[in-house]
PAMIKOL-935638 format. One record per residue (C-alpha): residue in three letters; x, y, z. Coordinates in steps of 0.2 Angstrom, whole numbers, padded with zeros to 4 digits, always signed. Last residue first. Example, Ala and Ser with C-alpha at 12.3 -4.5 7.8 and 13.67 -1.06 7.14 Angstrom:
REM PAMIKOL-935638
SER+0068-0005+0036;ALA+0062-0022+0039;
//
This chain:
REM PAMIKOL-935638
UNK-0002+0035+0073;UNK-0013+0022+0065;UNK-0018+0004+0073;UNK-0016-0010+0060;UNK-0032-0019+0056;UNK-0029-0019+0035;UNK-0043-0007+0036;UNK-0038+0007+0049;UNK-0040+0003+0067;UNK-0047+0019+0076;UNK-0033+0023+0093;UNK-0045+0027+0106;UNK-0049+0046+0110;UNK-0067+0045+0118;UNK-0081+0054+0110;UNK-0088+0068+0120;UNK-0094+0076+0103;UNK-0086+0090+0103;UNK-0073+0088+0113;UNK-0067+0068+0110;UNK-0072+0075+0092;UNK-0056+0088+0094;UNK-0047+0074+0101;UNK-0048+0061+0087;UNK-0047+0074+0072;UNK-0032+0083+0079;UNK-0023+0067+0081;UNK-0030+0059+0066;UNK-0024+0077+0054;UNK-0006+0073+0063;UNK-0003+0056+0057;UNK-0011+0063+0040;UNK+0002+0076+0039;UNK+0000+0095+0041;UNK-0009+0105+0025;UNK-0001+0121+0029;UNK-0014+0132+0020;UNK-0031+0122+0022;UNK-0026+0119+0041;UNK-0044+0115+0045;UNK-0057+0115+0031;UNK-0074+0123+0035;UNK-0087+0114+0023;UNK-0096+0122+0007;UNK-0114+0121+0006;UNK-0121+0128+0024;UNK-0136+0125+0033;UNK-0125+0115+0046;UNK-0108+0116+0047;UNK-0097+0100+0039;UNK-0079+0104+0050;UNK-0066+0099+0037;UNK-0048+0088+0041;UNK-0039+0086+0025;UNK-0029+0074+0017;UNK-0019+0077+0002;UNK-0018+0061-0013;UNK-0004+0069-0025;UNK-0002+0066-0045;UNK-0013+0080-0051;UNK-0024+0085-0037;UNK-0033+0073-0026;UNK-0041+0079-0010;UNK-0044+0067+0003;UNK-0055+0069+0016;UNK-0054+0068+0037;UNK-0072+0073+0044;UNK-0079+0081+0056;UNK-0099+0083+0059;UNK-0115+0092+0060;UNK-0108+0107+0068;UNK-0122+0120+0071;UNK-0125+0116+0088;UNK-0110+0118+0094;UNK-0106+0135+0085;UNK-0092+0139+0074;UNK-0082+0152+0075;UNK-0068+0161+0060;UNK-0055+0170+0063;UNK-0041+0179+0052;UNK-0027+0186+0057;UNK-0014+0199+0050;UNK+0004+0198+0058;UNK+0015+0201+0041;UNK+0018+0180+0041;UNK-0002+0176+0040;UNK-0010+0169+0055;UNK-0025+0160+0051;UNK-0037+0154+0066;UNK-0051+0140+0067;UNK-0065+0142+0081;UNK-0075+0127+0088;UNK-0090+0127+0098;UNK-0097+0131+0114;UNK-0101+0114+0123;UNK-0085+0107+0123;UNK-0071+0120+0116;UNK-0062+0117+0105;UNK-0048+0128+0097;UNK-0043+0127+0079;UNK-0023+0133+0072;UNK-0016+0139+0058;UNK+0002+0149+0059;UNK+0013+0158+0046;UNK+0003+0157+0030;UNK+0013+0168+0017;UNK+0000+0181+0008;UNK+0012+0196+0012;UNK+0024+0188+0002;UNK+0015+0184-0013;UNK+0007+0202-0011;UNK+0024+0208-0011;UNK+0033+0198-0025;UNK+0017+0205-0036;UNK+0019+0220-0031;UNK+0038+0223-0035;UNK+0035+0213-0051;UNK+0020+0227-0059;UNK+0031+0241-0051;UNK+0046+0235-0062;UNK+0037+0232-0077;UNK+0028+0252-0074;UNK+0044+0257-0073;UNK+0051+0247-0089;UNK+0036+0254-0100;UNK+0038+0272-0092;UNK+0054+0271-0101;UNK+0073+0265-0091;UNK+0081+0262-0106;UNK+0081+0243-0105;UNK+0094+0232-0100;UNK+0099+0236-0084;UNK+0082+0239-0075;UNK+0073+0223-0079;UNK+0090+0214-0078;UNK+0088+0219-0060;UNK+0071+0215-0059;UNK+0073+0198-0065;UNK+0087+0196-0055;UNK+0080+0200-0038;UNK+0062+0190-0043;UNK+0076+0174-0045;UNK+0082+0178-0029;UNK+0066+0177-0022;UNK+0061+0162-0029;UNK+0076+0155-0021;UNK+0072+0159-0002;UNK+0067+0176+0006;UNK+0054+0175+0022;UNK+0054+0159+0029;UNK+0045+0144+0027;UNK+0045+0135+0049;UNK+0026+0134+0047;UNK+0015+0134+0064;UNK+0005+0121+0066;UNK-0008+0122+0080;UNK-0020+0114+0092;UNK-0028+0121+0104;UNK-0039+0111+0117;UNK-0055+0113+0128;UNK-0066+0102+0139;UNK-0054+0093+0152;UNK-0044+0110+0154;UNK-0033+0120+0142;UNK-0024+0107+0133;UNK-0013+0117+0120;UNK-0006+0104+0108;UNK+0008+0110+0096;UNK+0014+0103+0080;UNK+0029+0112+0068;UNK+0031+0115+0051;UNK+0041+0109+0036;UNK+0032+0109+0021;UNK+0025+0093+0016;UNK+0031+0078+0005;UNK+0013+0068+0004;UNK+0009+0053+0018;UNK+0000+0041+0013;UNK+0011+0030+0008;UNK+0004+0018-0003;UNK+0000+0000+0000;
//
């Protein structure tokens, strides 16, 4: 069988137990700032600036790739994390790498279930924990930008319905009866 286990970014796990009926968990990406794409914008502007005759053409060329290398960076994923909290709901958080956050809660009793999927895009399997929410058409994915490993994704899935749904946090068999991670 398969790994199921796609190359990842590196990034780091983190459980928060807060009392018996809360938890954070969160991964935090260890990308940084500048690496080899970078260099490669560098150059291009560079060559941008060298070798034409500095028109409004070349300017405007220059602005277009200084804006684009700064919305790339500025959209950078630094942290995700999802707090549970038995009773109240469940809340999942964005950090992006220039300090902006982004929120999101979800009532108890709106949460219908949680779920591992798979996703399959060109020639990966990526799994993905998703929050279903009731009266709504589109489910609330957890760590959509990060995408932590699947050992991780059952570790969050397991205790965040041992929360929600006061479910105990037994190891689940998989199919060929082994006990997963």
């Amino acid at each position: 069988m398969p790994n199921p286990e796609p190359p990842v970014k590196k990034s780091q796990f983190y459980v928060k137990i807060l009392a018996d009926n809360a938890r954070v968990y969160t991964i935090v990406s260890d990308q940084s700032f500048f690496g080899f794409f970078d260099l490669i914008y560098a150059f291009a502007f560079a060559a941008i600036i060298g070798l034409t005759n500095r028109t409004p053409i070349s300017y405007g060329m220059c602005i277009t790739l200084l804006t684009i290398w700064l919305w790339t960076k500025f959209n950078i994923v630094k942290q995700e994390s999802i707090l549970s909290i038995r009773d109240i709901g469940i809340q999942v958080e964005t950090v992006y790498i220039n300090g902006r956050t982004v929120s999101r809660f979800i009532e108890r009793s709106k949460i219908s279930d949680i779920i591992i999927n798979e996703g399959i895009t060109m020639l990966q399997v990526k799994f993905y924990m998703a929050i279903i929410v009731e009266g709504q058409d589109r489910m609330v994915v957890v760590f959509q930008h990060l995408l932590p490993k699947y050992s991780i994704l059952i570790k969050v899935y397991r205790g965040t319905r041992s929360i929600i749904f006061n479910e105990s946090e037994e190891p689940i068999e998989n199919a060929e009866g082994l006990q997963s991670i």
